[in-house]
DOMIZA-260708 format. One record per residue (C-alpha): residue in three letters; z, x negated, y. Coordinates in pm, whole numbers, plus 50000, padded with zeros to 5 digits. Layout:
BEGIN
ALAZXY;...
% end
This chain:
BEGIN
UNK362228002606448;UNK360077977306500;UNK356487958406392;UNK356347919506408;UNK352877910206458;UNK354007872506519;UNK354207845706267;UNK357797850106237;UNK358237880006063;UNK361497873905895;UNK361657877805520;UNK364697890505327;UNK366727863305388;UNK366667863505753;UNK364327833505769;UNK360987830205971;UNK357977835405718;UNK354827812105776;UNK351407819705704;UNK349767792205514;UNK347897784705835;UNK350407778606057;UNK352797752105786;UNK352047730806100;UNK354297745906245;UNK357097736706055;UNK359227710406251;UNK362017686506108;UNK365757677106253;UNK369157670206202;UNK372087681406368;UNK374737665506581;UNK377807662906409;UNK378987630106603;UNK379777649006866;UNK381777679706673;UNK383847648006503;UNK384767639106849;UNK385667667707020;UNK387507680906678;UNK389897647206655;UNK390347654707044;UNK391897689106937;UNK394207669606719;UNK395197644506929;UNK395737667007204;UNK397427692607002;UNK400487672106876;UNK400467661807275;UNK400547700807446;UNK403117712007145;UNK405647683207216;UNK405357681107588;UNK406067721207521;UNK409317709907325;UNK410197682707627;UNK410307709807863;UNK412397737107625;UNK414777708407562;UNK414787699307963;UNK415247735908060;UNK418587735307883;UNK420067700307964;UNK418017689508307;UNK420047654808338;UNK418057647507977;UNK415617621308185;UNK418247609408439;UNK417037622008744;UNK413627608408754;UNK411437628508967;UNK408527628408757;UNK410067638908428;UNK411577676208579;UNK410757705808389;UNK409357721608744;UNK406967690408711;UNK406707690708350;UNK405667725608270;UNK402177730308445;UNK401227695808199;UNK402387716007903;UNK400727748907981;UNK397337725008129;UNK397317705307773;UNK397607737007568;UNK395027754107733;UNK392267728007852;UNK392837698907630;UNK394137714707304;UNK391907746907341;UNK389077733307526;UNK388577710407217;UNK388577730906993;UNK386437754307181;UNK383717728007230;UNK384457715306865;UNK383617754206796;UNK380297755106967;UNK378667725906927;UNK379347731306562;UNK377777767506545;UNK375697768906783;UNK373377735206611;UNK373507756906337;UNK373057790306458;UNK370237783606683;UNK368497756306449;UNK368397729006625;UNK370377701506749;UNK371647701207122;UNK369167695507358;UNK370757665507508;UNK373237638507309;UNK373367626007646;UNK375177655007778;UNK377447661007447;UNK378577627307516;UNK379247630007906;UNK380277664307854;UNK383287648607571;UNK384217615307795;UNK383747638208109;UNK386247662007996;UNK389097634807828;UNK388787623208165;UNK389767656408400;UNK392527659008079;UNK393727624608190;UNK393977631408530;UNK395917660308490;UNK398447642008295;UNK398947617608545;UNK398557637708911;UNK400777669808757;UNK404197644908701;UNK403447633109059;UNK403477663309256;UNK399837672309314;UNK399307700409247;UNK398137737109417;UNK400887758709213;UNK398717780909141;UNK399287792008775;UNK396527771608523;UNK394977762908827;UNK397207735508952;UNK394577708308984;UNK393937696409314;UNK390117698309465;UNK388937663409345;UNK389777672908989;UNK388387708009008;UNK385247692309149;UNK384837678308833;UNK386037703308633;UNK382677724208793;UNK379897696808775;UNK381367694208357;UNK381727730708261;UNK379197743808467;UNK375967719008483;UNK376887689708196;UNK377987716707908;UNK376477751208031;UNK373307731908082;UNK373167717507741;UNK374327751407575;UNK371777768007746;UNK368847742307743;UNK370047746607324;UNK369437783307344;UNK365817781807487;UNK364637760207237;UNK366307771706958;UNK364667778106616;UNK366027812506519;UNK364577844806733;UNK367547865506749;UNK371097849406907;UNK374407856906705;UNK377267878106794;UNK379077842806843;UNK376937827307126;UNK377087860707293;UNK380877853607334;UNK379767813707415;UNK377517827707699;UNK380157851107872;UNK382547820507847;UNK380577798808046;UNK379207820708279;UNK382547837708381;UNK384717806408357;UNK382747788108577;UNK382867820108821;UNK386297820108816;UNK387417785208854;UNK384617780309172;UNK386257809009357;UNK389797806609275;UNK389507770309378;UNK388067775109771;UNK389757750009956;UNK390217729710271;UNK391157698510149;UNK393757677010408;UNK393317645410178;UNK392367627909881;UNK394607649609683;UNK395777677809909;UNK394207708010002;UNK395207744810128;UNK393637772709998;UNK391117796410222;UNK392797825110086;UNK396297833610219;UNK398977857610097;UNK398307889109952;UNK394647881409900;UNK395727844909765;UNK398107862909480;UNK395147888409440;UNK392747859909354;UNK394817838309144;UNK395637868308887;UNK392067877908912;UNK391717841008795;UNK395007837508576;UNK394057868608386;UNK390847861208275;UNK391347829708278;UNK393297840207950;UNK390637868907878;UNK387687839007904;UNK389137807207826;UNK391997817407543;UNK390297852207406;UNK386427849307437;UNK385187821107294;UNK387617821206985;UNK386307856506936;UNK383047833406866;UNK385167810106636;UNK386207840406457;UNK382647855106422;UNK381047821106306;UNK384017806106108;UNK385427836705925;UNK382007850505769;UNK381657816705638;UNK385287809405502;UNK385197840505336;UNK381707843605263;UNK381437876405371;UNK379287890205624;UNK380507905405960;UNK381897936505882;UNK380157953206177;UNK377247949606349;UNK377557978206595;UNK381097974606671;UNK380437936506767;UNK378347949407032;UNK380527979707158;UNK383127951607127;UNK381417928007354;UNK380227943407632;UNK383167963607681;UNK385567930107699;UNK383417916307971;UNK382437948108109;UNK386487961408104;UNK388767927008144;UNK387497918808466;UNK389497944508619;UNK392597937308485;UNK394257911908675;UNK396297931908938;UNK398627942808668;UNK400487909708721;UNK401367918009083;UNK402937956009008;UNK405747967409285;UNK404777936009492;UNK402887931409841;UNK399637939609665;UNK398047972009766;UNK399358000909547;UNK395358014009462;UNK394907979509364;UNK397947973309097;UNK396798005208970;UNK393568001808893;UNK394467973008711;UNK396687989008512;UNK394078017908356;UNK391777989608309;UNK394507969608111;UNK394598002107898;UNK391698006407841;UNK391337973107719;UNK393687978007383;UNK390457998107271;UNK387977971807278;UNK389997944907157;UNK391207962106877;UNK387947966506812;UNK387717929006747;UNK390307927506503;UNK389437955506317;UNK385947937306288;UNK387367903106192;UNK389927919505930;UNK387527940305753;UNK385107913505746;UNK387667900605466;UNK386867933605254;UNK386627922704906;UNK387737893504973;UNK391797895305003;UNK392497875204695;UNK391047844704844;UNK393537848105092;UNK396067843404845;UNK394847814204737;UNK393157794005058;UNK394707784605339;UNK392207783805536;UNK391687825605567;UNK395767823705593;UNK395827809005885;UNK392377829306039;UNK394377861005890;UNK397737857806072;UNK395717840206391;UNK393967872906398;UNK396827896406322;UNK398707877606625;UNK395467886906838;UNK395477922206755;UNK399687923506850;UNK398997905307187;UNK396387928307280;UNK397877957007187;UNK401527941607406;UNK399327931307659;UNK398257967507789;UNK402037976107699;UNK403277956907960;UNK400717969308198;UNK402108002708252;UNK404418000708550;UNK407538015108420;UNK407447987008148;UNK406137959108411;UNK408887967208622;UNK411537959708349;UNK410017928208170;UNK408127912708463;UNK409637873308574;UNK411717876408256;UNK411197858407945;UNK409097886207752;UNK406337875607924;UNK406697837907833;UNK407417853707456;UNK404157878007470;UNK401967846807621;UNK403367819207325;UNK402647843007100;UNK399037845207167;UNK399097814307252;UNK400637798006920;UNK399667824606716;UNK396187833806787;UNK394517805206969;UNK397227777606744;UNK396287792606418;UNK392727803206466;UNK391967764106571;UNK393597752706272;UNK392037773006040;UNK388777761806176;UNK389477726206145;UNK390747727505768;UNK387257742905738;UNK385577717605935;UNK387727684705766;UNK385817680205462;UNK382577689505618;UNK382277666305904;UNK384027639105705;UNK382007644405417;UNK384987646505156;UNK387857665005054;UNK390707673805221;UNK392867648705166;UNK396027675705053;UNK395547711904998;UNK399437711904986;UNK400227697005334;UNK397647720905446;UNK399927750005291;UNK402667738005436;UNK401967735505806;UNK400657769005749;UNK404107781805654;UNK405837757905919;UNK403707772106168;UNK404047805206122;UNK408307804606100;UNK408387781506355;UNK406527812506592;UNK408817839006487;UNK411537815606566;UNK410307808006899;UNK409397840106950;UNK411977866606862;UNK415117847507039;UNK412697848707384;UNK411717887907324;UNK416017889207321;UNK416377868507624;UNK413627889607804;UNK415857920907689;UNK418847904007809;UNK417697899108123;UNK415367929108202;UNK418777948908123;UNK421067927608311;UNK419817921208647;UNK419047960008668;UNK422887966108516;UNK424707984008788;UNK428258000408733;UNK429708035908824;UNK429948027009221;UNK426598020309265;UNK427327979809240;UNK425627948809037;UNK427727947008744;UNK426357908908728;UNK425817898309102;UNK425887862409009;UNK422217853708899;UNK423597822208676;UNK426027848408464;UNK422407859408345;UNK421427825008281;UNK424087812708089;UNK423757848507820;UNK420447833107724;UNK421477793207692;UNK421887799607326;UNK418767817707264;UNK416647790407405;UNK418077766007213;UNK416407788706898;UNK413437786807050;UNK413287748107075;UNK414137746806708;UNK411397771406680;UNK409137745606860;UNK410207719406676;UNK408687729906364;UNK405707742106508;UNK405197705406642;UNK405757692406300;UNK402857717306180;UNK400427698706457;UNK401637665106308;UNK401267674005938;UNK397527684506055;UNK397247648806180;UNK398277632105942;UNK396227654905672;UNK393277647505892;UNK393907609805929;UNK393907606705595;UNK390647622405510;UNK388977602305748;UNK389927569305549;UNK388647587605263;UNK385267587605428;UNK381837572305313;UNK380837545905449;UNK377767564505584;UNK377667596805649;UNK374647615205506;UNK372657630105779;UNK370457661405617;UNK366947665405747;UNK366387706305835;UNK363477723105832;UNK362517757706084;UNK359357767406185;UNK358947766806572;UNK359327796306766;UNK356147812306892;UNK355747815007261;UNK355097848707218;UNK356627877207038;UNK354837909507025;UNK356427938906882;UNK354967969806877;UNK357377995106856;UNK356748018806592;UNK357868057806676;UNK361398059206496;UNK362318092706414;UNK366098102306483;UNK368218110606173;UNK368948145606371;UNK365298150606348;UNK364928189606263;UNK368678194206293;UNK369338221006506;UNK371038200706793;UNK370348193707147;UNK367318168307226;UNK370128148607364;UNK371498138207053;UNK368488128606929;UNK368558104807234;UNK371938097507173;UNK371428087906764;UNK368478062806882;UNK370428045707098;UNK373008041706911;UNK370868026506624;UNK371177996106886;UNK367777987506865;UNK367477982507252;UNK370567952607183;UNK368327933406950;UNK365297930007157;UNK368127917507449;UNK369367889607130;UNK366347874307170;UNK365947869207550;UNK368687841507613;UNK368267840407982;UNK367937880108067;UNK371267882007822;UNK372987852708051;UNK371787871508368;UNK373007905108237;UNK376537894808116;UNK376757879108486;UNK376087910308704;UNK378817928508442;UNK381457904808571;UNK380307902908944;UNK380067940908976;UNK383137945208811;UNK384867920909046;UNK383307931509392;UNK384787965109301;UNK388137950309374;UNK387667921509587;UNK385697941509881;UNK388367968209956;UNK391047939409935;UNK389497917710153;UNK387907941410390;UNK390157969610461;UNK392727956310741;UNK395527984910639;UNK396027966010258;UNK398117939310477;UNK399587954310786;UNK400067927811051;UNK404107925911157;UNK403997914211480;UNK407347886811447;UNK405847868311169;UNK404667835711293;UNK402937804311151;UNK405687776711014;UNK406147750811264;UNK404877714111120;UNK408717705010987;UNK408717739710790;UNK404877736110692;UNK406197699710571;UNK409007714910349;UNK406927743210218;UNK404167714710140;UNK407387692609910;UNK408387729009783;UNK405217732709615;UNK405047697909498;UNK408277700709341;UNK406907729109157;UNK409997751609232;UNK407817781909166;UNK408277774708827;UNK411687789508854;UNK411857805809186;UNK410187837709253;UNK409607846509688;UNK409237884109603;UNK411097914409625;UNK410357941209465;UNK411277978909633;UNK413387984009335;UNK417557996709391;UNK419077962609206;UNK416537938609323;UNK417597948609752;UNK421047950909624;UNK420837909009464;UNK418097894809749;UNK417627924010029;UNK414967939310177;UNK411947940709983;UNK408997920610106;UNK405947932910343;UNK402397926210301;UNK402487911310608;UNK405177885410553;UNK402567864910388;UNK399667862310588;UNK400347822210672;UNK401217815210330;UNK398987793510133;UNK399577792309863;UNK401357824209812;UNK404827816809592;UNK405517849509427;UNK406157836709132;UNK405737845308802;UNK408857835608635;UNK412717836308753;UNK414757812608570;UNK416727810508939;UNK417377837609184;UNK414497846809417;UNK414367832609753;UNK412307856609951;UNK415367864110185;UNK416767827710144;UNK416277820210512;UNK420237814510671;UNK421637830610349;UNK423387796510310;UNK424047768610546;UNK422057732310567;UNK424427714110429;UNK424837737010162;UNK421267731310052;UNK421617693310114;UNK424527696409840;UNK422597717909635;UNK419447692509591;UNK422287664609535;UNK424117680209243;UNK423557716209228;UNK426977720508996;UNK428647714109291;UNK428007748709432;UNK426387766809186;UNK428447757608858;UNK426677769908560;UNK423257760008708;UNK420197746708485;UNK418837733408762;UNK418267695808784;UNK419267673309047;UNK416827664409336;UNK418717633509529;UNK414737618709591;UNK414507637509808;UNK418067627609980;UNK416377591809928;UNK413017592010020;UNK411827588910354;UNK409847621710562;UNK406667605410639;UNK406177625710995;UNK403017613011039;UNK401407627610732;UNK401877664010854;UNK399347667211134;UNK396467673610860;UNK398187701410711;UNK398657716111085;UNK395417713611160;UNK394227726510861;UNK396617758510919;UNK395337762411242;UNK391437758911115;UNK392537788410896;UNK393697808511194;UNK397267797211253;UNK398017799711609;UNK399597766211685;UNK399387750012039;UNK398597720112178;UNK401567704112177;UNK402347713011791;UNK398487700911711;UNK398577668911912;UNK401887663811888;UNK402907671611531;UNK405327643211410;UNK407687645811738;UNK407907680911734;UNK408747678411361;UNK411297650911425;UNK412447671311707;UNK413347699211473;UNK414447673411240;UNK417247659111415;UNK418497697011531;UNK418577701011160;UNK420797668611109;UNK423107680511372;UNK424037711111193;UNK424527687710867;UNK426737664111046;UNK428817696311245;UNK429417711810850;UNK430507678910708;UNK427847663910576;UNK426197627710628;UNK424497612310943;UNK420947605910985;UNK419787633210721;UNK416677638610987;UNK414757604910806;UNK414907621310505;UNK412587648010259;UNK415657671710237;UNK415627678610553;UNK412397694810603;UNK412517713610266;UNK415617728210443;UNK413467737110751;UNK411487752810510;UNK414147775810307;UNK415697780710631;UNK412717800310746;UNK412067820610452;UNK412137855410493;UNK413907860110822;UNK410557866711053;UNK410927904310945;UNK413907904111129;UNK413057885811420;UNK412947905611776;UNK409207911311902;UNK408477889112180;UNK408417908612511;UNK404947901712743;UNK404407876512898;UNK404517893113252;UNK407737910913189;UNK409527874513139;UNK411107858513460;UNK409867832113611;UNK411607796713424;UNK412097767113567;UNK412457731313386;UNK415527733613278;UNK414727760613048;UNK414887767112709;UNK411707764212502;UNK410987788912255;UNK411497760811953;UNK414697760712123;UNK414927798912064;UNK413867800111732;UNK416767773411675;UNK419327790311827;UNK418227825211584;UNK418467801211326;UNK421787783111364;UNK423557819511461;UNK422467834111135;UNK423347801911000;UNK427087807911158;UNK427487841411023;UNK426787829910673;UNK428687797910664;
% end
């Protein structure tokens, strides 16, 4: 297609060709494989961490009193660690691990800056760290793999973004080799759309050194976070181990890519196409219908595209099944990719309405996500560092056999976690819809649901169980081949011939294959274009193929995020929903910290059984002073969208004490901390004020005055404990404004519209304010429910 007139015509082995004049221009280097040892033992390390925190929490979702009580041990605490050390410390490793390998070798030359490996590697450990320690305490945004407060996601930016993408990039424009690799295309769309994601998703006002409230507020908050959460899996979890799979499976099997032309289709269609997916989390909820819908053809369309990458990675091991017999190694890339292909054909499954609105907040989703999770991204980073082992360490594997077993550890210990949670999701999906021949729930009682499943999550923590003693047998197999090292490593010298600084092609006239076929001119058009020759002069043009990929996400994107955020009817204003007064903003503020979304959903869905166990199904404009938004994901207890005087105070003060006591059966653990610790009133002006900022209409008195009218609240709140028969003084205490808080959920719907102002008599001092009012609402509903 094309004439090289440059120095660099490549030869038949792919290799720039020199003319004897230029051998000048031959430059030597090594590559960087310090920093691939580091981030790989990272992946290890951090592995055998994410896997047995995952086990903790299985084990502490069955038997909460397992840690005593202790506040920072709960599985609501517990579980954003495990799911933030799977993905960013375990995966991230091996990602970076991934790249830094290949791309040294792919682009001929080392990275541009050891500088920035290393503060990229320490930089990164270090946002891992502080996850560990801030998630346990409480800080968090509960938003769904986004729960790091601003400080942390600071960091997370200046890393990804400047210290990594920077090097990558920097890599790319002086590389040695013209034409870039399927795999760095998959690299590039990584960091560009990561770094897009996690900036906007993360807009904040912070109210503190580790507390912050998010610009974005209901229905537009849920819309961003599964915009985020869903490609956060699509370019964090899928994109940059289709790389891994394009760099390490050629060269396992020694086979070539099976496809050229279907890597590219491939490609652009996954970045082009998975943008738009994200709204199929949020089907039958607040979120506009248009939007929910689009996201569902999008997630269809996806399963083409995506199969499209396992096709290519599968029949890139033509001719070359019998080594899979016989090396681990392609075992594990072979069922890592086989898992990839049956999560992303599930994935648009569960898109489709009818199915989301069976298997949505029930367990199938946590089995579809582990199973991508353990099976594609698990395996696929395993494989790769058997691979790497001997090659970075510069000697063999210390056991083939231990290797062969973790494989087959692994792989029962998914199906075993798997299967009994695909039952569970059944179980439930079946019986909170279950309704008997007089129209009534034939299981009212949420925990009846609960307690069908017990058994089958204890399967699944035997099911983790082995898959943690996989991750240990790879440490221990890797351990010992480092102590099997030389004493120096040998460093090889590589030699490429600098790129010219220009490249002129002159583009010879290529004749279609349809030339003097009697067809249209069109498909002549159509055959030259897709001969792809237009994609390799892109290959070669780092920059303009960064810049591209970016405008296919943005446009994508600003698709969906204009009409949402624009068009006033997608969240029609209800005229009694008003801003949570500073106790209730308080409560919300501990609810989130306690990370009770983990279990608790705040969403109804317009569905017959769902009004018939919680009520009336939620409004879009419900939400429009909630930030974050809490519509869960998950329901492992009932919702609480309409929790708001379904029960009375000291009912919930009871409940955080020992929940057995009124909800026998319950997996929920205790929360007497907060019956212990102290309300520190003064500490909730900030968040006021940063409501209000946000366009909360608060006045005066609640912004200047915020900790006595939160203490006056308080001590109504106390009263009602003491009149029910509970203890004295309750107002000094957490509890009571998380009560405040569940109190108030939901019941603004119902609320009468305030009349106007001038149609309200005159009232003198002795009058009742309207705090007063929204009190006395409060304590009759609370009367009728008692």
């Amino acid at each position: 297609m094309a004439t090289v007139t440059s120095t660099d015509t490549p030869n038949s082995d792919g290799h720039g060709a020199l003319a004897a004049s230029e051998a000048g221009r031959m430059e030597q280097f090594t590559y960087d494989d310090g920093i691939v040892r580091m981030f790989a033992t990272a992946t290890i390390v951090w592995g055998i961490v994410a896997t047995l925190a995952g086990l903790i929490v299985a084990v502490l979702l069955i038997v909460p009193a397992l840690t005593g009580g202790l506040q920072w041990l709960s599985f609501a605490r517990l579980r954003p660690l495990h799911t933030n050390a799977a993905i960013f410390a375990f995966a991230g490793n091996a990602i970076f691990a991934a790249i830094y390998y290949s791309t040294q070798r792919l682009c001929k030359a080392r990275m541009w800056s050891d500088v920035l490996s290393r503060m990229h590697f320490w930089g990164w450990q270090l946002i891992i760290v502080s996850a560990a320690v801030t998630l346990p305490l409480g800080i968090t945004q509960s938003k769904e793999y986004a729960e790091l407060q601003w400080p942390i996601d600071l960091a997370i930016a200046v890393v990804w973004l400047f210290i990594f993408g920077g090097n990558f990039l920097m890599t790319l424009i002086h590389r040695r080799e013209r034409h870039m690799y399927v795999a760095l295309w998959f690299y590039i769309a990584t960091i560009v759309t990561v770094a897009l994601l996690h900036v906007f998703n993360n807009l904040v006002v912070p109210i503190g050194a580790f507390a912050s409230i998010p610009i974005y507020a209901g229905v537009q908050d849920a819309f961003m976070q599964w915009w985020y959460g869903h490609n956060a899996v699509a370019f964090f979890l899928t994109t940059p181990f289709l790389g891994l799979m394009y760099y390490f499976l050629p060269k396992a099997a020694d086979r070539p890519v099976f496809s050229y032309r279907l890597s590219i289709i491939h490609f652009w269609s996954l970045v082009f196409i998975y943008i738009w997916a994200g709204p199929h989390h949020l089907h039958y909820t607040a979120l506009p219908e248009w939007a929910s819908t689009l996201g569902m053809l999008f997630s269809l369309m996806l399963w083409m595209p995506s199969w499209g990458g396992m096709i290519n990675g599968l029949l890139t091991l033509r001719g070359a099944w019998h080594k899979v017999a016989a090396d681990p190694v392609l075992k594990f890339f072979v069922v890592g990719i086989t898992f990839y292909g049956m999560s992303t054909f599930e994935g648009p499954m569960l898109s489709i309405k009818a199915i989301n609105a069976f298997t949505h907040y029930t367990d199938w989703t946590i089995a579809h996500v582990h199973s991508g999770a353990l099976g594609w991204n698990g395996f696929m980073a395993f494989g790769m560092l058997y691979w790497l082992l001997p090659r970075l360490y510069q000697t063999k594997l210390w056991s083939d056999k231990l290797m062969s077993l973790h494989f087959w550890t692994g792989t029962i210990g998914i199906l075993l976690y798997i299967i009994p949670i695909y039952a569970a999701g059944l179980m439930q999906g079946w019986m909170w819809r279950a309704m008997d021949d007089t129209g009534h729930l034939m299981y009212p009682d949420f925990i009846e649901t609960t307690q069908s499943i017990v058994p089958l999550w204890w399967l699944r923590v035997v099911g983790g169980l082995l898959y943690v003693s996989g991750a240990v047998m790879l440490g221990i197999n890797a351990l010992m081949t480092w102590l099997n090292r030389p004493s120096v490593y040998d460093v090889p010298v590589q030699t490429a011939p600098r790129l010219t600084k220009e490249y002129n092609v002159v583009e010879a006239k290529t004749k279609s294959q349809l030339e003097g076929a009697p067809v249209l001119e069109l498909s002549k058009k159509l055959d030259l274009f897709g001969r792809m020759g237009w994609h390799r002069r892109w290959e070669r043009l780092p920059v303009k193929f960064t810049v591209l990929v970016t405008l296919s996400v943005v446009i994508a994107t600003l698709f969906e995020v204009i009409p949402t955020f624009l068009i006033r009817t997608n969240v029609p204003t209800i005229a009694t929903v008003k801003p949570y007064t500073p106790l209730e903003l308080a409560g919300r503020h501990i609810f989130v910290s306690e990370g009770c979304y983990n279990c608790h959903s705040q969403m109804i869905r317009p569905m017959v059984a769902e009004t018939k166990r919680y009520g009336e199904y939620s409004k879009p404009g419900e939400f429009i002073y909630d930030r974050p938004f809490q519509w869960g994901s998950r329901r492992i207890g009932p919702d609480l969208a309409r929790e708001g005087g379904k029960q009375s105070s000291f009912w919930h003060w009871t409940h955080f004490e020992n929940p057995e006591n009124v909800s026998p059966g319950s997996v929920m653990p205790a929360y007497e901390h907060l019956l212990a610790e102290d309300m520190k009133y003064d500490a909730i002006a900030p968040h006021v004020k940063a409501a209000a900022f946000l366009g909360a209409p608060y006045t005066d008195e609640e912004l200047n005055n915020t900790a006595e009218v939160a203490m006056k609240q308080a001590e109504r709140i106390a009263a009602e404990i003491v009149e029910q028969g509970g203890p004295a003084k309750t107002y000094e205490k957490q509890a009571v404004a998380l009560i405040a808080y569940l109190q108030r959920v939901g019941i603004d719907l119902f609320a009468e519209e305030e009349k106007p102002a001038e149609a309200v008599p005159a009232a003198d001092e002795a009058a009742p304010t309207e705090a007063d009012a929204e009190v006395a609402r409060t304590s009759s509903q609370l009367e009728g429910n008692s």
